[in-house]
PLY file of the C-alpha trace (Angstrom):
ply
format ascii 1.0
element vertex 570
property float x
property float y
property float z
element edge 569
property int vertex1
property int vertex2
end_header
107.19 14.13 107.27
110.47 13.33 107.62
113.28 15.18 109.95
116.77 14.14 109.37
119.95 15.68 110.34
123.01 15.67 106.84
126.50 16.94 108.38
128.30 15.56 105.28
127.78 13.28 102.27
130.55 12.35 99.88
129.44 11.97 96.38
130.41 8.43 94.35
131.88 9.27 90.90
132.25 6.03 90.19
129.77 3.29 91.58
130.96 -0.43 92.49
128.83 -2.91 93.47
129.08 -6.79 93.54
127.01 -8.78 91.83
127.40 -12.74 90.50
127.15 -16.22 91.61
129.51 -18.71 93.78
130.51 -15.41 95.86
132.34 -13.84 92.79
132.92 -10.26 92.71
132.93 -8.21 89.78
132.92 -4.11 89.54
131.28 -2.73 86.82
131.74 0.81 86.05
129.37 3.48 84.95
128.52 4.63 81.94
130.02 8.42 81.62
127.19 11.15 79.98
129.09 14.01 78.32
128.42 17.95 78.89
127.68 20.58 76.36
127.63 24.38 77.21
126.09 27.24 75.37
125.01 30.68 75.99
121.67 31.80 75.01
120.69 35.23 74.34
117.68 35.14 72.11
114.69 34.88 74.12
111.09 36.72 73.09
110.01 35.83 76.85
112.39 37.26 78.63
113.95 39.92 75.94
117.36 41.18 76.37
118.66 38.90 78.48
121.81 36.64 78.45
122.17 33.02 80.61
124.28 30.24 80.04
122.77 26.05 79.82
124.52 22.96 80.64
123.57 20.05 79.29
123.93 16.50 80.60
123.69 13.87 77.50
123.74 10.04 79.02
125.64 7.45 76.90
122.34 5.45 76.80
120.51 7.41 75.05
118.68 5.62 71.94
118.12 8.57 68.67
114.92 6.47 68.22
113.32 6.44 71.71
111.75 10.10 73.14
114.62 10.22 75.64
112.94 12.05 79.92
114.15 15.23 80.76
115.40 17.14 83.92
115.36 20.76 84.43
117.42 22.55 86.97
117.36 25.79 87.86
120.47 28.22 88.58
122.51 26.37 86.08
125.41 23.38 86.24
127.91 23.31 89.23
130.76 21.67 88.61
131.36 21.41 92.64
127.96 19.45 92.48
128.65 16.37 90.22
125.39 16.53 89.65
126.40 14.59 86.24
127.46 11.83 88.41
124.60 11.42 90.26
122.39 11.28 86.83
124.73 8.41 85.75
124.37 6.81 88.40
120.86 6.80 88.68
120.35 5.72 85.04
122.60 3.27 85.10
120.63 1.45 88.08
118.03 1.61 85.79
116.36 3.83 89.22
115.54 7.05 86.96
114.40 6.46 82.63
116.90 7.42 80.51
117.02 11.43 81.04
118.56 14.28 79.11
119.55 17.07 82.37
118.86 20.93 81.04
120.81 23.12 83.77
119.68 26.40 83.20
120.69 29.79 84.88
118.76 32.75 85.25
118.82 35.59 83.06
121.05 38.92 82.89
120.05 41.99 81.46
123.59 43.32 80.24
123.75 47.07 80.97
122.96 49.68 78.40
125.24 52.21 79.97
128.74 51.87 80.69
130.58 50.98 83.55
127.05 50.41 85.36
126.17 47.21 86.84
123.53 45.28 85.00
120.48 43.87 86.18
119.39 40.71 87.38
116.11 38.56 86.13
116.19 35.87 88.48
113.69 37.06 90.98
111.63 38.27 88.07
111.85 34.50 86.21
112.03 32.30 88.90
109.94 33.51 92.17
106.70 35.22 89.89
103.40 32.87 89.73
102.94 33.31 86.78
103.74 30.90 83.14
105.97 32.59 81.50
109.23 30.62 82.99
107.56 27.67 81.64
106.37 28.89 78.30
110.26 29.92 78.20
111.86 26.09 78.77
108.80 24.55 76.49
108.83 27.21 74.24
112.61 28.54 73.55
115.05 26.32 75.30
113.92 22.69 75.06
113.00 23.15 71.23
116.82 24.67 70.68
118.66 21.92 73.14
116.45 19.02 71.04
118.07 20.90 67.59
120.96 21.94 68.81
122.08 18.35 70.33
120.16 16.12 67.88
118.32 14.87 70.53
114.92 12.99 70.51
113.09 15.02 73.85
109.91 13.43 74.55
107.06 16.01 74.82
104.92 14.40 77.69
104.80 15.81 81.25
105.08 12.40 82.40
108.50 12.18 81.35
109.68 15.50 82.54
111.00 16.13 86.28
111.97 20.01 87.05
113.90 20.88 90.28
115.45 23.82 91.85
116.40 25.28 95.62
115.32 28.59 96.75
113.95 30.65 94.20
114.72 27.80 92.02
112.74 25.55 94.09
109.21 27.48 93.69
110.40 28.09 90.06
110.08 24.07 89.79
106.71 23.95 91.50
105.22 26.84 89.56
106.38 24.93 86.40
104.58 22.30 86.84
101.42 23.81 88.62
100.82 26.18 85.58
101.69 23.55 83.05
101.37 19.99 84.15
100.74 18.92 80.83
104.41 20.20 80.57
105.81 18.61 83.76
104.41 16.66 86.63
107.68 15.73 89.13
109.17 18.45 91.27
112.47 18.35 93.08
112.05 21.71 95.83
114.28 22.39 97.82
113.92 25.42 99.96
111.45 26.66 98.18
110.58 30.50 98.30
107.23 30.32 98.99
107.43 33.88 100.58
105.72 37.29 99.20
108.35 38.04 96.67
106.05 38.15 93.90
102.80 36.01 95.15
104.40 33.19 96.25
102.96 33.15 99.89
99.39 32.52 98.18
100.62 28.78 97.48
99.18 26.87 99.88
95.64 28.90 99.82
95.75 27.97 95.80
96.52 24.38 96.34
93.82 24.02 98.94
91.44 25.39 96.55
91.85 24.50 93.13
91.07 21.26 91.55
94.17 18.37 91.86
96.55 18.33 89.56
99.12 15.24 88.09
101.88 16.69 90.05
104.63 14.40 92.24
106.23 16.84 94.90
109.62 15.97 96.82
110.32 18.76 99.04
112.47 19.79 102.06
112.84 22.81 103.61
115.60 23.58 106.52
115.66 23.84 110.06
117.47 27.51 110.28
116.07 28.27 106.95
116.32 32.05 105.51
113.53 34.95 107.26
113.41 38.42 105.75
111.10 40.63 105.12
109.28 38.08 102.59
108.47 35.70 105.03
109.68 33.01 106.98
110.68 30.13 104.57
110.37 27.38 106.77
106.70 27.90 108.28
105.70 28.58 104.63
106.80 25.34 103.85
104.87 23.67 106.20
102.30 25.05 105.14
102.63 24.28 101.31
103.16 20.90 102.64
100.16 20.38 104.88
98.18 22.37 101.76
99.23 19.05 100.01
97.99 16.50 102.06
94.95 18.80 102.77
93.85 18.49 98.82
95.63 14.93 98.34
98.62 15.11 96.36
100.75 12.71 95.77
104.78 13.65 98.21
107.27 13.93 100.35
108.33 16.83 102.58
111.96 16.70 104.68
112.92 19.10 107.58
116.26 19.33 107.05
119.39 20.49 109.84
120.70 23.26 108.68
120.24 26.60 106.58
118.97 27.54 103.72
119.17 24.49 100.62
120.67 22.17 102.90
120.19 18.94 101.78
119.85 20.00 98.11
122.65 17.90 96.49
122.38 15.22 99.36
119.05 14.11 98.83
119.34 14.31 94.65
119.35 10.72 94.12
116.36 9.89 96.75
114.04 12.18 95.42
114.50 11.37 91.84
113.98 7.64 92.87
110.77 8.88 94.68
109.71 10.93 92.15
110.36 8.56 89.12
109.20 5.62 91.01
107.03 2.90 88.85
107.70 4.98 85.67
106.33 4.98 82.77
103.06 4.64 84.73
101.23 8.32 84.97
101.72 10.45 88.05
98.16 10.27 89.70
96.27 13.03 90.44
94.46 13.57 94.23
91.21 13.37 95.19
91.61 17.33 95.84
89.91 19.54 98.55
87.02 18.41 100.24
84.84 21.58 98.65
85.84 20.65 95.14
84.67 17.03 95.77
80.98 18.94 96.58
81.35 19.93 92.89
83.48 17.43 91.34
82.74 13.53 90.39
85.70 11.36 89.79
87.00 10.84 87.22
85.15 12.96 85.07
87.72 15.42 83.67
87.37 18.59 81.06
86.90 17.03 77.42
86.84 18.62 74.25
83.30 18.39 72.96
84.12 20.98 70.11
86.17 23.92 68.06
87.60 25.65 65.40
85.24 28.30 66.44
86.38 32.15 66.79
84.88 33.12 70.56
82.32 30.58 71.11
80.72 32.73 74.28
77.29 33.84 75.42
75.84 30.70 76.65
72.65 29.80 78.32
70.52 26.64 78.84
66.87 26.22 78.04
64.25 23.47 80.40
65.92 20.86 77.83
68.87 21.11 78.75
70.12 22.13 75.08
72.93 25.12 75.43
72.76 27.32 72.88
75.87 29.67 72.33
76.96 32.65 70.02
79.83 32.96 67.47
79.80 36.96 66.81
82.53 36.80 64.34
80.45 35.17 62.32
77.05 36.11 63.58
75.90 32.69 64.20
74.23 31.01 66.89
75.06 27.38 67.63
72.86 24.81 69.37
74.51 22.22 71.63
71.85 18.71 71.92
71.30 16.49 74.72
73.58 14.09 72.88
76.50 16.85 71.99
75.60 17.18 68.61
76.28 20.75 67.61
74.32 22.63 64.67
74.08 25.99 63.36
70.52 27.22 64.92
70.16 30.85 63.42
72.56 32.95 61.43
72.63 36.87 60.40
72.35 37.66 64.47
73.82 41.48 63.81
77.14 39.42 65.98
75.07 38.38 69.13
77.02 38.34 71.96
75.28 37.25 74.80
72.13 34.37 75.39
69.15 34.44 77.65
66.73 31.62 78.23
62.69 32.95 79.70
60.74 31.04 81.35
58.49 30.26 78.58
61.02 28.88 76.17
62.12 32.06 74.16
65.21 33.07 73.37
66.74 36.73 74.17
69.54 37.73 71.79
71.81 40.73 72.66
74.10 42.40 70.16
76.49 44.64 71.76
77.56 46.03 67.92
73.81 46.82 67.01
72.50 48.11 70.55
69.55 45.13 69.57
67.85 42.41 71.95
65.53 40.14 69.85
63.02 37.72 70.96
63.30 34.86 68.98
59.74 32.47 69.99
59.93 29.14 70.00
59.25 28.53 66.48
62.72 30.79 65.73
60.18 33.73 64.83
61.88 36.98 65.80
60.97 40.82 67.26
63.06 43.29 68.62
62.23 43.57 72.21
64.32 46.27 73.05
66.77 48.52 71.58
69.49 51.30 72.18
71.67 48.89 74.95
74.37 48.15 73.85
75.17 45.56 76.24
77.41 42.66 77.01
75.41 40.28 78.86
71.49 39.54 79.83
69.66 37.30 82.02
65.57 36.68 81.57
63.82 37.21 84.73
61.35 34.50 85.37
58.33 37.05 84.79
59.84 38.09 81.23
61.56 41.17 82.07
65.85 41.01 81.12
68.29 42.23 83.04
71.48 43.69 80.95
74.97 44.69 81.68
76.77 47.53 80.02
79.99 47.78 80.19
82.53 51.12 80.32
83.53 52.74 77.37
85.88 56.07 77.58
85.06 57.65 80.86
81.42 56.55 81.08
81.26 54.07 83.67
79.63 50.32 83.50
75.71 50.04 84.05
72.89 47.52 84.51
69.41 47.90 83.26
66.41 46.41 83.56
63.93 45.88 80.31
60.26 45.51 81.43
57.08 46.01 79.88
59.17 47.20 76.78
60.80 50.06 78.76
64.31 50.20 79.94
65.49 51.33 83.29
69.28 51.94 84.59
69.48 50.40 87.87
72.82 50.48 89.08
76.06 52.31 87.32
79.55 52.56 88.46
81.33 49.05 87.77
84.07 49.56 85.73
83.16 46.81 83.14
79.84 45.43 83.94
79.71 41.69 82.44
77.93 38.52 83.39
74.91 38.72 85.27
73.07 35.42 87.03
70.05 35.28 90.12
70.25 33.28 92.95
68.15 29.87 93.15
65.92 31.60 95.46
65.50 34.77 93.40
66.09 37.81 95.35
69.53 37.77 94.58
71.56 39.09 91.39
75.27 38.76 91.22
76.88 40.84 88.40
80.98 40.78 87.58
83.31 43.39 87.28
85.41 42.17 84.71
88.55 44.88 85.29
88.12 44.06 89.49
88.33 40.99 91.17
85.10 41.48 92.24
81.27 40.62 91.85
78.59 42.89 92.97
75.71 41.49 94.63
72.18 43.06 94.98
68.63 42.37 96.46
65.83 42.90 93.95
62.97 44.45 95.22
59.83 43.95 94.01
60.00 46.05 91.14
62.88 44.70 89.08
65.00 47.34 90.62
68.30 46.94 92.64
69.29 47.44 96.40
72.08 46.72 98.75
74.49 46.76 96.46
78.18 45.13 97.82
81.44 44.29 96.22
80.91 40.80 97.73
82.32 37.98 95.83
85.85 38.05 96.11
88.21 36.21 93.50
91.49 35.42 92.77
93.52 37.44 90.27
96.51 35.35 88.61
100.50 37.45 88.98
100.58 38.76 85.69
96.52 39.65 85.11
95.57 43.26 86.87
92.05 42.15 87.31
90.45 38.99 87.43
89.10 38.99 83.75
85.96 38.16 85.13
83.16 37.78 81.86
79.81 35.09 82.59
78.79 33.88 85.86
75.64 31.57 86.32
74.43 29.68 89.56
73.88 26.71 89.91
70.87 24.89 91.76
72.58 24.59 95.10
73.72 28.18 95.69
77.43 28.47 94.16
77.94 31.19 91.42
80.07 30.24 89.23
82.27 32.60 87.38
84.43 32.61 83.91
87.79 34.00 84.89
90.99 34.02 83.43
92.19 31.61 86.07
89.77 29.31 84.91
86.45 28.66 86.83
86.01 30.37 90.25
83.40 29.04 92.49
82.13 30.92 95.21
80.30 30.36 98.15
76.97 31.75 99.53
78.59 33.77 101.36
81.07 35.17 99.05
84.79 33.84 98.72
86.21 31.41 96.37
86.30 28.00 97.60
86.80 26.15 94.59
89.22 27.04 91.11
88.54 24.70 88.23
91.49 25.27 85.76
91.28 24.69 82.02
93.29 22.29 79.91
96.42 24.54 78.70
95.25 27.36 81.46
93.42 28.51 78.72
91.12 31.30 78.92
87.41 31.01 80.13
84.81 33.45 79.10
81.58 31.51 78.80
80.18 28.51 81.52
76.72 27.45 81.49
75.59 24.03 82.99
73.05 21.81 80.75
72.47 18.50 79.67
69.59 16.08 79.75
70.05 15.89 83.41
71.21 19.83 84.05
74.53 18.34 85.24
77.18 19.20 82.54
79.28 22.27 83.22
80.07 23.38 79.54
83.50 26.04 79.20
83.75 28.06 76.39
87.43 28.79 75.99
87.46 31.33 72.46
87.71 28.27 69.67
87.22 25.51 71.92
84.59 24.30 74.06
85.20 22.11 76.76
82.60 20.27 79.20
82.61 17.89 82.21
79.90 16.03 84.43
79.55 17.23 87.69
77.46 17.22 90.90
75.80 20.21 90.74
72.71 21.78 88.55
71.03 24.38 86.10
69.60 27.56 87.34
67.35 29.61 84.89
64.07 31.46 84.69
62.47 28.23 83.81
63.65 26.62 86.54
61.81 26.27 90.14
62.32 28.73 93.11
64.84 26.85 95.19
65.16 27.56 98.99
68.50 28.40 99.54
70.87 25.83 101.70
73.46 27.52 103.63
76.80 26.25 102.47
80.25 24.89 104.55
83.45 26.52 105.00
0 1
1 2
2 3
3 4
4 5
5 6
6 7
7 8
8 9
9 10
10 11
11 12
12 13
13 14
14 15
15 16
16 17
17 18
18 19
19 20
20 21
21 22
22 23
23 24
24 25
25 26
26 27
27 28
28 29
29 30
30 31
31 32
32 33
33 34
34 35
35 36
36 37
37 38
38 39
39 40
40 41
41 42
42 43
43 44
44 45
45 46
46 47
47 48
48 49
49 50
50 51
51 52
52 53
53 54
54 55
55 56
56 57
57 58
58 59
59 60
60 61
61 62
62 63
63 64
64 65
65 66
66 67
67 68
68 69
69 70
70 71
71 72
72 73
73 74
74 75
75 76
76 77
77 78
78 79
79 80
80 81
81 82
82 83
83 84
84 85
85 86
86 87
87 88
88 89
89 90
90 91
91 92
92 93
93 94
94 95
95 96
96 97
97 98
98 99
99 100
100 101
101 102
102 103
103 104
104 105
105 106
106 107
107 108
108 109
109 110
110 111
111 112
112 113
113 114
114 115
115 116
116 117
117 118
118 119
119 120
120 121
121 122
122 123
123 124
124 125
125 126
126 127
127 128
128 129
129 130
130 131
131 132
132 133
133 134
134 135
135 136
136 137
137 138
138 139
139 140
140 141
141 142
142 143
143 144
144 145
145 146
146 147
147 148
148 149
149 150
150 151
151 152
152 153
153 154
154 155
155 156
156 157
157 158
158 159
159 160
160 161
161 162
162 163
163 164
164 165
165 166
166 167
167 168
168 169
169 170
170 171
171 172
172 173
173 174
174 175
175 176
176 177
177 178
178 179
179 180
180 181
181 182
182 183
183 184
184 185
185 186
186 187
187 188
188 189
189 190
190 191
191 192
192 193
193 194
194 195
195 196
196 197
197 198
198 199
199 200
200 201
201 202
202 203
203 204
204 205
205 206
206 207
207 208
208 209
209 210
210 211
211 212
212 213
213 214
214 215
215 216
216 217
217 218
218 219
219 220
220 221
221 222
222 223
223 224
224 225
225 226
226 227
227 228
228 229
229 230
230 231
231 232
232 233
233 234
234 235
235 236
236 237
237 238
238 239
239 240
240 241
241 242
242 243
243 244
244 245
245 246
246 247
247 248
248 249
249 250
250 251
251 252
252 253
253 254
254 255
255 256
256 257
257 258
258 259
259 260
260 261
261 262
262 263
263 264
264 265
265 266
266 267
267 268
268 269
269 270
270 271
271 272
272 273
273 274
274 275
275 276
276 277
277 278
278 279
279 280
280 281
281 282
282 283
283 284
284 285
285 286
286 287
287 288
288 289
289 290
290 291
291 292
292 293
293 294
294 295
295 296
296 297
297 298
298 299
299 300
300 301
301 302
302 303
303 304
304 305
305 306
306 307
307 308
308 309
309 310
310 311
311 312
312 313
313 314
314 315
315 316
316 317
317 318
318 319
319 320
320 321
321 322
322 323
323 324
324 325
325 326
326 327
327 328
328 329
329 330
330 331
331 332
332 333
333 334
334 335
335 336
336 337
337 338
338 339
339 340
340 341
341 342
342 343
343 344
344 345
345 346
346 347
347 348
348 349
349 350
350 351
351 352
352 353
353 354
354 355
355 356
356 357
357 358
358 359
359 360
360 361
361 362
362 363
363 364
364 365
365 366
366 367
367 368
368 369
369 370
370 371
371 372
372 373
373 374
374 375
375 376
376 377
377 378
378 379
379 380
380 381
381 382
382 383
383 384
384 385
385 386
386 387
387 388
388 389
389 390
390 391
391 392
392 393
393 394
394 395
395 396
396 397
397 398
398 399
399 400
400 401
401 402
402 403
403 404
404 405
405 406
406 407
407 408
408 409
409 410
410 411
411 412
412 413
413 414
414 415
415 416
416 417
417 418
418 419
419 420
420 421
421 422
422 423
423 424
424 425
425 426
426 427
427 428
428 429
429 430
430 431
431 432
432 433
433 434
434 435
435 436
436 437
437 438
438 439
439 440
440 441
441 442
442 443
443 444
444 445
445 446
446 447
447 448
448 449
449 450
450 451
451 452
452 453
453 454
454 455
455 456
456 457
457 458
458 459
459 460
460 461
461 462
462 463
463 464
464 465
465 466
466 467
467 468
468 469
469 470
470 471
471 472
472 473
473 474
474 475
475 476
476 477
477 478
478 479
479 480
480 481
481 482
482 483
483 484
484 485
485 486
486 487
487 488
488 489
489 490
490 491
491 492
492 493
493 494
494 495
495 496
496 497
497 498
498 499
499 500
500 501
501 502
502 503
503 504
504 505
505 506
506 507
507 508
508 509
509 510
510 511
511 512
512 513
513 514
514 515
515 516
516 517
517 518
518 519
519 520
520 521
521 522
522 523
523 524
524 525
525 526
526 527
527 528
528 529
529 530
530 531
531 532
532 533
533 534
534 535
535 536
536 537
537 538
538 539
539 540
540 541
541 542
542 543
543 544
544 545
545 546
546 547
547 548
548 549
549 550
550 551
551 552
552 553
553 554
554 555
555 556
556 557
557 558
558 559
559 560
560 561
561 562
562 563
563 564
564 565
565 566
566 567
567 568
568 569
């Protein structure tokens, strides 16, 4: 960290500098980018609303090459000469080639008249969620590349985003949702206070798997405090949330109040930031609980797709995953060497997958109310019917477990199917979904899809339930009111995983999240299973796609051996 007091800075709007041989001088001035304005008021995202763009063209730009972008928040400033500083920086060859996008927050004109209308920018800029960055990939980069004629490359590795206040965080978000989209951040400032989640920064970057993201930050010494938070300790802590999980920045205390430094330290972070471009920002060796889980350099890859929710999975003492498709009422067999094949069709839209311990396969329609037995020869029997359920798990002595989930005012239930006879053992989860038993057996785990919760129980002897808790606790994105939890397994050494709409949450033993494990695109999780010849690939089913990734950790089933249990660390 560096601490450095700025009581002035006057900003070059022309650069000289000597250069030649024999002690000749020469001055050489700077290529001058032009400015085009527009106001945009179209916007699906963010409906309604009115904001004006600047944008900063540089004379060097070639039609042919995919010209690097930079995105500031709060709009142009004349006062800043932010212009100057980009032509500067270009023409020192210290930044690529970069088309600026100075953007201002929206306005919602009023409806009635004479009243004051309202302002988005606390809504846009300070929420943790992706719809500020689905706006800029989605609406205003795609008009400013028509608009201008201009060649915008597409690659987060050319993109830098920056902003102060609310505009810093804005930046950050940006490229935390959407790295793909952008992986340099200029924040300055940044409100990283409990506007609209924003305090729950540094927790999520100490917990969820490293991302390609470059940070230059500052924050000031007499920064802003109000009933938010306090700007500058959150700061500190984003930044020692950083180093904690590896990332690749620098972090300024500033003298001053809020944004100082924001136009003063422009050109040395976007040297720092753009440094040894065009090579890719690197990505950290993240937190040390995600390296537990986690082998490097193994990322997500696309094994397959074009599916319409590929969900339901479960792993047999192969290590094959099998998986439905209920759509089209197929089932779909993953091999040891990721070949995938159609394994039975005309499943009444199976939903859910189940693995006993000697080899057969449990098949649960939620549509019919149906769980067939399918033998290992692909012979099948109704084992049980009337439940119409949206997950099961085979106990090891051949009972099921199933999860109901709420529909109208009847609340969410679990059952247990033994001896052909079916039992309700717990109800009153709002949407009972995925179901999974500890390594060592006496411990079921079932999610609450419309929570951010997952009950735990002890199993008594019987097959029935005790003790229930709401005990695993997970994160719930800004713009999701629950965590969208759907299929959990656990894995050999004591984690339970669980599909959420933040992407994979893994919690400890002893109940919290320790580790998030987002998908390519944030895209939606609803199916994990781990398989493989070796039980250590962590397979994703994300609705069309599946995705899957080696890791450190193994299959749990009814097949599998009792496992003692190994306390885990904080």
């Amino acid at each position: 960290m560096k601490t450095t007091g700025i009581k002035g800075c006057n900003f070059l709007l022309v650069l000289s500098f000597l250069f030649g041989s024999l002690g000749h001088a020469q001055t050489v001035e700077i290529p001058k980018g032009r400015l085009e304005k527009f106001e945009f008021r179209e916007s699906k995202i963010f409906p309604g609303t009115v904001r004006e763009v600047t944008v900063y063209i540089p004379q060097q730009i070639i039609p042919s090459a995919p010209a690097c972008v930079y995105v500031q928040q709060d709009g142009f400033d004349p006062n800043s000469k932010f212009n100057d500083l980009l032509d500067t920086l270009i023409a020192k060859k210290e930044i690529p080639v970069s088309v600026g996008i100075f953007v201002r927050p929206g306005y919602l004109p009023s409806a009635v008249e004479g009243q004051v209308g309202r302002p988005n920018r606390c809504f846009e800029y300070d929420g943790v969620d992706d719809n500020y960055v689905r706006f800029l990939m989605e609406e205003i980069l795609p008009l400013v590349a028509e608009k201008f004629h201009l060649n915008l490359s597409s690659q987060g590795n050319d993109r830098c985003i920056g902003g102060c206040s609310s505009g810093g965080i804005s930046a950050f978000n940006a490229a935390w949702q959407r790295p793909d989209a952008f992986n340099r951040v200029y924040c300055t400032s940044g409100s990283f206070v409990a506007f609209r989640g924003g305090h729950e920064f540094p927790t999520l970057i100490r917990k969820t798997e490293a991302k390609p993201m470059r940070a230059f930050l500052t924050t000031a010494s007499d920064d802003m405090e109000n009933c938010a938070g306090d700007w500058n300790l959150l700061a500190h802590e984003i930044e020692k949330a950083l180093k904690f999980s590896d990332y690749e920045y620098q972090f300024h205390l500033v003298q001053g109040g809020h944004c100082s430094g924001n136009y003063e330290y422009f050109k040395e972070a976007m040297r720092y930031l753009w440094k040894d471009w065009p090579n890719p920002v690197k990505t950290g060796k993240s937190a040390p609980r995600v390296q537990d889980i986690l082998l490097p350099n193994e990322p997500w890859q696309l094994l397959a797709g074009g599916y319409s929710d590929a969900r339901g999975p479960a792993c047999n003492a192969k290590g094959e995953v099998f998986f439905t498709d209920p759509k089209s009422s197929k089932i779909f067999k993953i091999d040891t060497k990721n070949q995938v094949s159609v394994f039975l069709e005309n499943t009444d839209h199976s939903n859910s997958l189940s693995f006993g311990a000697n080899g057969e396969l449990y098949v649960l329609s939620s549509q019919s109310g149906k769980t067939m037995n399918y033998d290992v020869n692909g012979k099948g029997t109704v084992y049980i019917d009337g439940i119409h359920g949206q997950y099961l798990l085979a106990r090891p002595d051949g009972g099921l477990y199933v999860s109901e989930g709420a529909g109208g005012n009847e609340p969410g239930k679990v059952w247990l199917v033994k001896d052909g006879k079916k039992t309700m053992v717990d109800s009153g989860i709002n949407t009972a979904t995925g179901i999974a038993m500890s390594p060592d057996r006496w411990l079921l785990a079932v999610a609450d899809k419309q929570s951010h919760w997952v009950y735990s129980y002890s199993i008594a002897p019987d097959g029935t339930l005790q003790n229930k808790e709401r005990f695993f606790w997970l994160h719930v994105q800004d713009w999701e009111d629950d965590s969208g939890a759907e299929a959990v397994c656990y894995d050999r050494e004591g984690h339970l995983c669980v599909a959420t709409s933040t992407g994979i949450q893994v919690c400890a033993w002893d109940g919290p999240t320790q580790v998030i494990l987002p998908m390519p695109e944030n895209m939606r999780v609803t199916g994990i299973c781990i398989g493989g010849a070796n039980f250590d690939i962590l397979f994703a089913f994300c609705g069309d796609k599946i995705y899957q990734r080696k890791i450190k950790n193994h299959t749990v089933g009814a097949f599998t051996p009792f496992t003692k249990m190994t306390p885990g660390k904080l």
